[in-house]
GUVEX-206405 format. One record per residue (C-alpha): residue in one letter; chain; x, y, z. Coordinates in steps of 0.1 Angstrom, whole numbers, plus 5000, padded with zeros to 4 digits. Layout:
atom type A; mol A; u X; v Y; w Z $
...
END
This chain:
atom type X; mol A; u 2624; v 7646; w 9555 $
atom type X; mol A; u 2662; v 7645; w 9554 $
atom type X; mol A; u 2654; v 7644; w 9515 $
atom type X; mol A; u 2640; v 7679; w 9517 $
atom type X; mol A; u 2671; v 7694; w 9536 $
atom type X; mol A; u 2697; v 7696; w 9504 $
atom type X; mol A; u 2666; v 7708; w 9478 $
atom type X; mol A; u 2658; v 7734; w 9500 $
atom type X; mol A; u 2694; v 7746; w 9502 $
atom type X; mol A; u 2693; v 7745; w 9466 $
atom type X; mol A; u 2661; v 7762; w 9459 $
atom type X; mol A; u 2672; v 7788; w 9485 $
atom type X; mol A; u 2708; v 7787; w 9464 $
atom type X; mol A; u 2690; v 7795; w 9436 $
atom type X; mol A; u 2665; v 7821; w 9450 $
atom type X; mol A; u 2700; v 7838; w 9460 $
atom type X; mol A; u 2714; v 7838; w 9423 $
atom type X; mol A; u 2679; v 7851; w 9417 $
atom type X; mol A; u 2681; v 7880; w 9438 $
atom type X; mol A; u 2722; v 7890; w 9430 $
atom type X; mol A; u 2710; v 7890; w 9394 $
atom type X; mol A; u 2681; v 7915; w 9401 $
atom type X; mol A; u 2704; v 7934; w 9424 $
atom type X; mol A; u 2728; v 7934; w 9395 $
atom type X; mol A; u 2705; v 7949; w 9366 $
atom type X; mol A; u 2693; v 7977; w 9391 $
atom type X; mol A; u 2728; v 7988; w 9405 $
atom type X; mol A; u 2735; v 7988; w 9363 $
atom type X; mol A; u 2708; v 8011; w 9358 $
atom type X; mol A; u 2717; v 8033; w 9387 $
atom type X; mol A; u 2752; v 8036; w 9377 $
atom type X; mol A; u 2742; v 8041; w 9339 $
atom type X; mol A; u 2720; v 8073; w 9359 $
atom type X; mol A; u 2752; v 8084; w 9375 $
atom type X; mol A; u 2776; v 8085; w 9348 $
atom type X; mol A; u 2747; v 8102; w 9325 $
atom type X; mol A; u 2747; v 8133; w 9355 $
atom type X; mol A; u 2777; v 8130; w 9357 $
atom type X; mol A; u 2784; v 8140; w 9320 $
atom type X; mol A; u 2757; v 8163; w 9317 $
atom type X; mol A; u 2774; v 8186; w 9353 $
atom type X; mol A; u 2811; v 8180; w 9332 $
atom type X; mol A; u 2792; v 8190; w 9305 $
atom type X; mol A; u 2776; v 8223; w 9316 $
atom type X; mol A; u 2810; v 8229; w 9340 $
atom type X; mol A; u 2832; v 8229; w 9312 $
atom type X; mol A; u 2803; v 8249; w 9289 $
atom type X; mol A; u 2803; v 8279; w 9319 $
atom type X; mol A; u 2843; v 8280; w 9321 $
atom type X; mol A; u 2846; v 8283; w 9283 $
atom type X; mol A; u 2820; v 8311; w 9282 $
atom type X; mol A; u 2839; v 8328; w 9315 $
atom type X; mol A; u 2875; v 8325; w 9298 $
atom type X; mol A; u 2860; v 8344; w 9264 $
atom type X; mol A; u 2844; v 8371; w 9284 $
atom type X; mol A; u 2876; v 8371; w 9299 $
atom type X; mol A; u 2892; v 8370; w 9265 $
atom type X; mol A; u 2870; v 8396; w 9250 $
atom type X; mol A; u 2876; v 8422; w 9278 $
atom type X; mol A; u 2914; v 8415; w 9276 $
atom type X; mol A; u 2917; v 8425; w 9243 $
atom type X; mol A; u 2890; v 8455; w 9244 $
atom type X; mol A; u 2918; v 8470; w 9274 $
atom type X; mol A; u 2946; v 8458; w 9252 $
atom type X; mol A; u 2932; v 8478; w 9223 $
atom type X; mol A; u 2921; v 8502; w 9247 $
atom type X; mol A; u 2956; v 8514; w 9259 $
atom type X; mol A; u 2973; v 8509; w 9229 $
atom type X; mol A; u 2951; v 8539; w 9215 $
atom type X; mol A; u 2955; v 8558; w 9244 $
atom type X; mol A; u 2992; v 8553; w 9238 $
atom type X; mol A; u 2996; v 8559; w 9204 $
atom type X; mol A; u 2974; v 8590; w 9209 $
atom type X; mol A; u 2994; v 8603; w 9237 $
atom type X; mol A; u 3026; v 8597; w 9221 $
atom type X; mol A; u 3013; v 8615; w 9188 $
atom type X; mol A; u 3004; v 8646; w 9212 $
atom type X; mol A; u 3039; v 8643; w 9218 $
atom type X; mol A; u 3049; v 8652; w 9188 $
atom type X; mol A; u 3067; v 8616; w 9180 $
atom type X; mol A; u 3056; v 8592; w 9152 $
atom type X; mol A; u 3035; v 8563; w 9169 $
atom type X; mol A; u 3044; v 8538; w 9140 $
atom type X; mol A; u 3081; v 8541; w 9147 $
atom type X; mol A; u 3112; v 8538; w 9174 $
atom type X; mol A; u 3101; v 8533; w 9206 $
atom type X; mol A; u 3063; v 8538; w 9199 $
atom type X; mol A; u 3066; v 8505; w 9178 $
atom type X; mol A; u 3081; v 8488; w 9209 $
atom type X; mol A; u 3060; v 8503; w 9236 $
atom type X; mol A; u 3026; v 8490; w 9220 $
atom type X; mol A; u 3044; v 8457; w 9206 $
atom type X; mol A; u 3055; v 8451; w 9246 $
atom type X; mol A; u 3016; v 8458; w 9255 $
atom type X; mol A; u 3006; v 8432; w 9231 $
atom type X; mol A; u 3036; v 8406; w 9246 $
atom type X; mol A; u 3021; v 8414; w 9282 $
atom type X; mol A; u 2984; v 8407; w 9271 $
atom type X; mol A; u 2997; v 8378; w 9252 $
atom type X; mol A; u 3014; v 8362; w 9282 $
atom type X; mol A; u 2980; v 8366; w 9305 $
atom type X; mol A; u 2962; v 8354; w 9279 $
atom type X; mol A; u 2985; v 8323; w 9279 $
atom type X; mol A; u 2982; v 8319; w 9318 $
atom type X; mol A; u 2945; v 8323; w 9315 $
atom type X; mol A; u 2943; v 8292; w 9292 $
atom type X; mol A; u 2967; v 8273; w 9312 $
atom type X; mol A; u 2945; v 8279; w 9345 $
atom type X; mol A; u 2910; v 8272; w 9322 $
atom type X; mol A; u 2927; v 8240; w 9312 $
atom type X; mol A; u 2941; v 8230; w 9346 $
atom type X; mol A; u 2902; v 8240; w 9357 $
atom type X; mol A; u 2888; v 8214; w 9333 $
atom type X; mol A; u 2909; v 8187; w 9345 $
atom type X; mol A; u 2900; v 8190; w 9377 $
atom type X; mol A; u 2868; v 8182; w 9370 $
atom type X; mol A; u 2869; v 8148; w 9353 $
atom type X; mol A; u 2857; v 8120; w 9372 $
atom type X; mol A; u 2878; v 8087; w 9371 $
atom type X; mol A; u 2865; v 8057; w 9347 $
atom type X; mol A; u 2883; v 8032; w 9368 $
atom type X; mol A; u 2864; v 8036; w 9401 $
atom type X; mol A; u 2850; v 8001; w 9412 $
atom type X; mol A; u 2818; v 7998; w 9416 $
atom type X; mol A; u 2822; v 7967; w 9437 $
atom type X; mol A; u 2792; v 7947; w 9411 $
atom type X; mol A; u 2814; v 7913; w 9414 $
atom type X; mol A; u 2813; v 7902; w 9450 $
atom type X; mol A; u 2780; v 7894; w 9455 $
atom type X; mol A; u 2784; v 7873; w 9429 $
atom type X; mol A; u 2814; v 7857; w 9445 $
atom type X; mol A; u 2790; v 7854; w 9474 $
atom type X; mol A; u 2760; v 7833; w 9455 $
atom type X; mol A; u 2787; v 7814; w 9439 $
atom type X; mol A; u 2797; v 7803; w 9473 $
atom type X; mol A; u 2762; v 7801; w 9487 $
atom type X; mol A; u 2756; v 7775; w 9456 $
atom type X; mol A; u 2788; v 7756; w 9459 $
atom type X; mol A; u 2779; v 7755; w 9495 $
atom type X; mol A; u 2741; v 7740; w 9488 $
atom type X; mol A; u 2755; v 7715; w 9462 $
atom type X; mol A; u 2781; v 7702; w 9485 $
atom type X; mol A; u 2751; v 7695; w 9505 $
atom type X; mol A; u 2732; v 7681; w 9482 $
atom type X; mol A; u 2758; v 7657; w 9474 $
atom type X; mol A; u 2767; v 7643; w 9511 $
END
């Protein structure tokens, strides 16, 4: 009967390697699911802010263009050239304005991106049950042998 003791342990040992193993593949699978959503929601977060910041981008210029016209037309009703003096640097400082919007716009819709990356160095914690069998085993085996 005192035979039966140390196999035991070691089929239990062994049951237990059995089981971390299975745990294993299926926490594998579940974090392969994970990191799939996750890059799908990055995916379709970062397709949503690039169609927002050329909306964005499309309605900036339309304004731009919008009140350089009204400018130009004004400043012809005026009676002064709009292609020179300070016609030519009124519109040209427009542009420079919509230009440095523009430029914060694609500084906050890179800043928004980046904000949304998940880290590829999280732990997932996968080794210490391992360590745990491993011990379980030595344990049985240490048995086995006394």
């Amino acid at each position: 009967m005192a035979q039966l003791v140390p196999i035991a342990a070691l089929v239990g040992a062994g049951a237990t390697l059995y089981g971390v193993a299975r745990q294993s593949k299926v926490q594998q699978a579940q974090q392969a699911v994970q990191v799939s959503n996750a890059a799908a929601e990055a995916e379709a977060r970062a397709a949503t802010l690039a169609a927002q910041q050329a909306a964005d981008a499309r309605a900036r210029a339309a304004r731009l263009a919008g009140t350089t016209a009204s400018a130009r037309a004004r400043l012809a009703a005026g009676g002064v050239a709009p292609d020179d003096g300070s016609a030519v640097a009124l519109t040209s400082g427009l542009a420079r304005e919509a230009g440095a919007a523009q430029s914060e716009t694609d500084a906050a819709f890179a800043a928004r991106l980046a904000a949304g990356r998940r880290s590829l160095l999280n732990d997932d914690g996968s080794l210490t049950p391992w360590l745990r069998a491993g011990a379980g085993f030595g344990t049985s085996l240490r048995n086995l042998l006394e």
